[in-house]
N, CA and C atoms as an extended XYZ file, in Angstrom:
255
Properties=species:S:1:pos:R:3:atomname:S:1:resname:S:1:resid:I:1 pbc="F F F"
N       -17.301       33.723      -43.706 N   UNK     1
C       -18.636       33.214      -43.537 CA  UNK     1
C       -19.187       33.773      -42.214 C   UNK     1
N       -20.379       34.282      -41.975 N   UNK     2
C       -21.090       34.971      -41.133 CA  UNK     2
C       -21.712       33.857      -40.788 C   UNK     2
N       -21.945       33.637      -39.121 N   UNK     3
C       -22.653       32.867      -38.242 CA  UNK     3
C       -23.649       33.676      -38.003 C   UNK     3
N       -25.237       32.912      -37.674 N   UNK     4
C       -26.311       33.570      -37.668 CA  UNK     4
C       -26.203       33.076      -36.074 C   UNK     4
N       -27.019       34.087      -35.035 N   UNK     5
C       -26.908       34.216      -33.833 CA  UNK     5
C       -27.522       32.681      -33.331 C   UNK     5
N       -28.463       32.422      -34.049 N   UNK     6
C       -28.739       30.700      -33.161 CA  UNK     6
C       -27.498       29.687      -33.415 C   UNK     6
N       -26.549       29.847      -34.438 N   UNK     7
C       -25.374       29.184      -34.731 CA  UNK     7
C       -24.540       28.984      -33.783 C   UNK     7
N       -24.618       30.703      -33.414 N   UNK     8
C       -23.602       30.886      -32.413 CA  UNK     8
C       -23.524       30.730      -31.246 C   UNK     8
N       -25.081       30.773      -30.880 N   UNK     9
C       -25.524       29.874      -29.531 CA  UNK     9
C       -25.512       28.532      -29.448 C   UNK     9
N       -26.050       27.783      -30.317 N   UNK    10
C       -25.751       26.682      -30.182 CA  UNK    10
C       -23.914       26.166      -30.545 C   UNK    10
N       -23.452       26.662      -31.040 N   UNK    11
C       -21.822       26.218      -30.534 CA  UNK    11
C       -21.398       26.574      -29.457 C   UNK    11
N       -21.852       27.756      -28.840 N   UNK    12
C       -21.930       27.811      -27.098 CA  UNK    12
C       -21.891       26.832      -26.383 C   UNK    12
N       -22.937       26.279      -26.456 N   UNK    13
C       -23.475       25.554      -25.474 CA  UNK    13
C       -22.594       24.022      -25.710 C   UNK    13
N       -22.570       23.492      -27.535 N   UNK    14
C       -22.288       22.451      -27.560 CA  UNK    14
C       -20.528       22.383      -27.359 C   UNK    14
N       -20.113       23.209      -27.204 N   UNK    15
C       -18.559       23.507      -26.452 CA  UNK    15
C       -18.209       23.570      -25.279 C   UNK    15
N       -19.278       23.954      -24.361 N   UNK    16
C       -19.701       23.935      -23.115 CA  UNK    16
C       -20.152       22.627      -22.824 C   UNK    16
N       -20.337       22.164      -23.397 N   UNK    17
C       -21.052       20.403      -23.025 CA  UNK    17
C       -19.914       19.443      -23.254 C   UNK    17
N       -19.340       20.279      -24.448 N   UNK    18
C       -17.924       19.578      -24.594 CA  UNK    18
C       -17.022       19.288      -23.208 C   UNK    18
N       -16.967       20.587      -22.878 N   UNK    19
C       -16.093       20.765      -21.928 CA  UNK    19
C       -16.218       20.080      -20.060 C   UNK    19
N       -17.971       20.226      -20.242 N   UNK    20
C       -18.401       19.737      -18.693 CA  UNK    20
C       -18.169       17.823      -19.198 C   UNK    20
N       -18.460       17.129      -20.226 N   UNK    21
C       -17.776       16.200      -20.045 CA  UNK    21
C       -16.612       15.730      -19.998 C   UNK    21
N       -15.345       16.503      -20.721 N   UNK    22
C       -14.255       16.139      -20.333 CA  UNK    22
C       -14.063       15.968      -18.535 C   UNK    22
N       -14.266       17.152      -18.070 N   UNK    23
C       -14.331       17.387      -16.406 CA  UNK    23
C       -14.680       16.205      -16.121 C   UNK    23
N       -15.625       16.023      -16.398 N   UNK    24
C       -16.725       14.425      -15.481 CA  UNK    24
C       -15.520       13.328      -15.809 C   UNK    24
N       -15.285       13.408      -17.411 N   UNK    25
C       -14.049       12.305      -17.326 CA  UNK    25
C       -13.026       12.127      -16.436 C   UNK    25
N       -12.422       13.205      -16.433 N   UNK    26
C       -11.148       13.495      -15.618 CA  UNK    26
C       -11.442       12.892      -14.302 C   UNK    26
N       -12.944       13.810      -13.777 N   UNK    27
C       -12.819       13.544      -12.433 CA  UNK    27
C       -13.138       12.206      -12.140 C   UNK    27
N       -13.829       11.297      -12.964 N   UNK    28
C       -13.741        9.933      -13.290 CA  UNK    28
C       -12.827        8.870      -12.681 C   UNK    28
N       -12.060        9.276      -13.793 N   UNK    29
C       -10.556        8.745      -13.899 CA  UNK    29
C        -9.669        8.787      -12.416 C   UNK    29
N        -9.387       10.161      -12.201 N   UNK    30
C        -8.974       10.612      -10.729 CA  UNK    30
C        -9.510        9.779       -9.406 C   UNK    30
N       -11.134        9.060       -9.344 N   UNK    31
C       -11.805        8.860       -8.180 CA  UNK    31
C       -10.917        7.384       -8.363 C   UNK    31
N       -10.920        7.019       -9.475 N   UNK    32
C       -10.644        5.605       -9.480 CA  UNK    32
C        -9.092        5.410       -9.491 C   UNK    32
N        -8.440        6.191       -9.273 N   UNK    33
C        -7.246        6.395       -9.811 CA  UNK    33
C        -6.876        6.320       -7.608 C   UNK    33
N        -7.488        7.171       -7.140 N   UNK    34
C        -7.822        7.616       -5.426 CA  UNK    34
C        -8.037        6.352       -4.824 C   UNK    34
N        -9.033        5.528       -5.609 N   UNK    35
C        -9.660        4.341       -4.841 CA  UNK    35
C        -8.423        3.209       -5.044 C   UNK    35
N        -7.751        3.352       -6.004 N   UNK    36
C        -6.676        2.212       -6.481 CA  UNK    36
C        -5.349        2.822       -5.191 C   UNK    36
N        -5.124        3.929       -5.392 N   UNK    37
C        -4.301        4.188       -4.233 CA  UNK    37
C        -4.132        4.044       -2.936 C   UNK    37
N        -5.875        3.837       -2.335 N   UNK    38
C        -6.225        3.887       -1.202 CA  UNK    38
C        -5.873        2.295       -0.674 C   UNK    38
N        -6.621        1.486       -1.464 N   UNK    39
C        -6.125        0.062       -1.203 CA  UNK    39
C        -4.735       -0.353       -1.614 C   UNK    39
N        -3.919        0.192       -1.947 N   UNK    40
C        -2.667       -0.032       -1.555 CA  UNK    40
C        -2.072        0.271       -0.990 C   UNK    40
N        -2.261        1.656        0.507 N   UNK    41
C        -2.146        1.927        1.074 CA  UNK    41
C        -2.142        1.282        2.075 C   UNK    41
N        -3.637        0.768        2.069 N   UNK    42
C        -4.158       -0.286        3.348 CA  UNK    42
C        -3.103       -1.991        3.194 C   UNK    42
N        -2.880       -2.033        1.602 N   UNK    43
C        -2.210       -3.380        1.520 CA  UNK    43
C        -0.845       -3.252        2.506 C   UNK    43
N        -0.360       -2.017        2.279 N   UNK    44
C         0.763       -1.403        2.532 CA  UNK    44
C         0.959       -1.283        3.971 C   UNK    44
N         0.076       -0.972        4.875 N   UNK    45
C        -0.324       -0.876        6.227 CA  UNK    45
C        -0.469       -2.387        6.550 C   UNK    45
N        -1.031       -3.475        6.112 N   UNK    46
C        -1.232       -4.282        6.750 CA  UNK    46
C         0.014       -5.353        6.559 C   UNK    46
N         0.753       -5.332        5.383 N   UNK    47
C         2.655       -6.056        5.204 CA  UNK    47
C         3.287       -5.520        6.270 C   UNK    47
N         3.259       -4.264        6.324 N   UNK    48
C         4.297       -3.304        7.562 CA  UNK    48
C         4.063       -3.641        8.772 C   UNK    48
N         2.393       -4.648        9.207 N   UNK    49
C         2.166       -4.714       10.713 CA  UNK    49
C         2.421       -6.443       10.746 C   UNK    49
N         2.390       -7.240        9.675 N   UNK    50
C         2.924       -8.084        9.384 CA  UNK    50
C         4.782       -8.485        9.939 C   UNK    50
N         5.343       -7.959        9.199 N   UNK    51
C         6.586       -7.474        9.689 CA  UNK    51
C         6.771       -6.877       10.690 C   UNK    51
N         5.851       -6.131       11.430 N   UNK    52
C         6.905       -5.840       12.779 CA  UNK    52
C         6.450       -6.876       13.531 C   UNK    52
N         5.256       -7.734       13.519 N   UNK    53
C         4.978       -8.667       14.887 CA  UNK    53
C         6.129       -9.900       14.049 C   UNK    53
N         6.663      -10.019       13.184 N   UNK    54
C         7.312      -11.235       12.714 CA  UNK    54
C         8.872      -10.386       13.241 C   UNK    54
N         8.861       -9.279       13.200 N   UNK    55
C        10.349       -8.864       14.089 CA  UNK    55
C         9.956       -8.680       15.629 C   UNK    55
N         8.760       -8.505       16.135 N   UNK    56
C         9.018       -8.817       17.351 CA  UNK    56
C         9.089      -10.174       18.016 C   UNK    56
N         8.283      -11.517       17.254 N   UNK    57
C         8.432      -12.749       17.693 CA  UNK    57
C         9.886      -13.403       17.649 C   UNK    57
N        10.891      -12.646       16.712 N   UNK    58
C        12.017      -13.000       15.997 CA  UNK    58
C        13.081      -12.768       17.391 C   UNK    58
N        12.846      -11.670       17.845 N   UNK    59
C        13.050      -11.049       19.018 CA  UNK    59
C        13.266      -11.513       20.256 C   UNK    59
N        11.874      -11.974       20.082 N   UNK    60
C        11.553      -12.766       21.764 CA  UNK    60
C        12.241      -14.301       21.426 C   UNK    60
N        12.243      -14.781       19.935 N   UNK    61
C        12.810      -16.264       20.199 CA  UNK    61
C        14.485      -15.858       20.560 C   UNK    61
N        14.773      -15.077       19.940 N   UNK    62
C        16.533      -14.796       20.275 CA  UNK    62
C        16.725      -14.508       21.929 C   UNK    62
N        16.075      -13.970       22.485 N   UNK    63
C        16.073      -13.606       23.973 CA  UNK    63
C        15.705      -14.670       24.993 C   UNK    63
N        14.508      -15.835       24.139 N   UNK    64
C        14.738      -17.237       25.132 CA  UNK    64
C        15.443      -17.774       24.397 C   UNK    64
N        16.340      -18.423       23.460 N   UNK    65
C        17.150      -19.011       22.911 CA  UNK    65
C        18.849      -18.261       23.853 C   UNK    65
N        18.988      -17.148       24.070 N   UNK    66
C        19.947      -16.633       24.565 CA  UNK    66
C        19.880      -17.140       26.314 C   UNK    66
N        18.488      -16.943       26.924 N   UNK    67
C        18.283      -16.963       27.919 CA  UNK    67
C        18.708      -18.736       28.143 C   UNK    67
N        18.209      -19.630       27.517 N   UNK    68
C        18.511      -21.093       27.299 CA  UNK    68
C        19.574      -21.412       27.406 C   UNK    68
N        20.896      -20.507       26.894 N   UNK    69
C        21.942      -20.694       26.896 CA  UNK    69
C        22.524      -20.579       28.011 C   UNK    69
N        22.419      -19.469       28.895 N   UNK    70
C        22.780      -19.227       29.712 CA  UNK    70
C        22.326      -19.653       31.108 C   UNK    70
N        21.533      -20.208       31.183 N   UNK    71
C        20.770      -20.912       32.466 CA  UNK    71
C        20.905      -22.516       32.196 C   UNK    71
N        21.527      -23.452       30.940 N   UNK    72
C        21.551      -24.467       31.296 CA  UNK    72
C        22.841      -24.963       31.936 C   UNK    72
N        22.300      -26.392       32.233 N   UNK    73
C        23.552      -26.796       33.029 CA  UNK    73
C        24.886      -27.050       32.191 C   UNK    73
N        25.830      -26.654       32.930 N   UNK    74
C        27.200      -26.716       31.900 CA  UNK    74
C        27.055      -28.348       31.224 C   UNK    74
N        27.381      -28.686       29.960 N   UNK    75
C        27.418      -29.900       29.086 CA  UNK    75
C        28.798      -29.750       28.679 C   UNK    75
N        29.652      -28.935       28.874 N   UNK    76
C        30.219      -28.706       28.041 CA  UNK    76
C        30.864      -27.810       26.939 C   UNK    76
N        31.565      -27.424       25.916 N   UNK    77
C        31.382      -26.584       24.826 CA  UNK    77
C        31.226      -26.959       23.956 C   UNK    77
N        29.587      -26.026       23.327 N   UNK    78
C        28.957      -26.644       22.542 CA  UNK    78
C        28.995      -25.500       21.289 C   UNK    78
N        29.115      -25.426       20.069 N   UNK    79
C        29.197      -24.345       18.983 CA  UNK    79
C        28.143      -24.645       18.294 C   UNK    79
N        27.254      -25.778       18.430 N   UNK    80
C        26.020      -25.476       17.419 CA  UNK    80
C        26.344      -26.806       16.480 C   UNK    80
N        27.505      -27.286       16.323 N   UNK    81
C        27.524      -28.045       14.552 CA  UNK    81
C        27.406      -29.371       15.222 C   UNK    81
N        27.203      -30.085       16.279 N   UNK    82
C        26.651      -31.277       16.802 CA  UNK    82
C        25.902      -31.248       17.201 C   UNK    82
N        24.631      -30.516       17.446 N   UNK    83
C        23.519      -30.182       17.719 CA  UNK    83
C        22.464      -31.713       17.100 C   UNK    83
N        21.813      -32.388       17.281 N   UNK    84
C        20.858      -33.317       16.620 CA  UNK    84
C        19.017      -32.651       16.923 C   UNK    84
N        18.160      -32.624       16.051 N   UNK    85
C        16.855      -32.229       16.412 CA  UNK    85
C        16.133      -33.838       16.219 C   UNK    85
């Protein structure tokens, strides 16, 4: 079967239209795909700064809890399991 030249232009074009929307899809898909990554990034950044000030407070209580130990007045020996709060 012989295509007459406006046939063949217009499947040009409508293959070409085909094609510039797939693109738009893709790149679609991709932005949102970027934006979903990005905020978990940031979720990701803000657990990690979470955790280090909860390991540095963790830190400082072990260093006055140690320091406590060692500067009070002798009571005695004490291991912790008669302790009352």
């Amino acid at each position: 079967m012989r295509w007459s030249i406006e046939r063949k232009i217009s499947s040009g074009f409508a293959i070409a239209l085909l094609i510039l929307g797939m693109i738009g899809g893709l790149a679609y898909w991709s932005t949102t795909q970027l934006i979903s990554t990005a905020r978990w990034v940031d979720h990701t950044h803000l657990v990690i700064a979470d955790l280090e000030s909860l390991l540095s407070n963790l830190a400082s209580a072990e260093a006055g809890q140690q320091g406590y130990y060692l500067r009070r007045p002798s009571v005695g020996h004490c291991d912790g399991d008669d302790l009352t709060f």
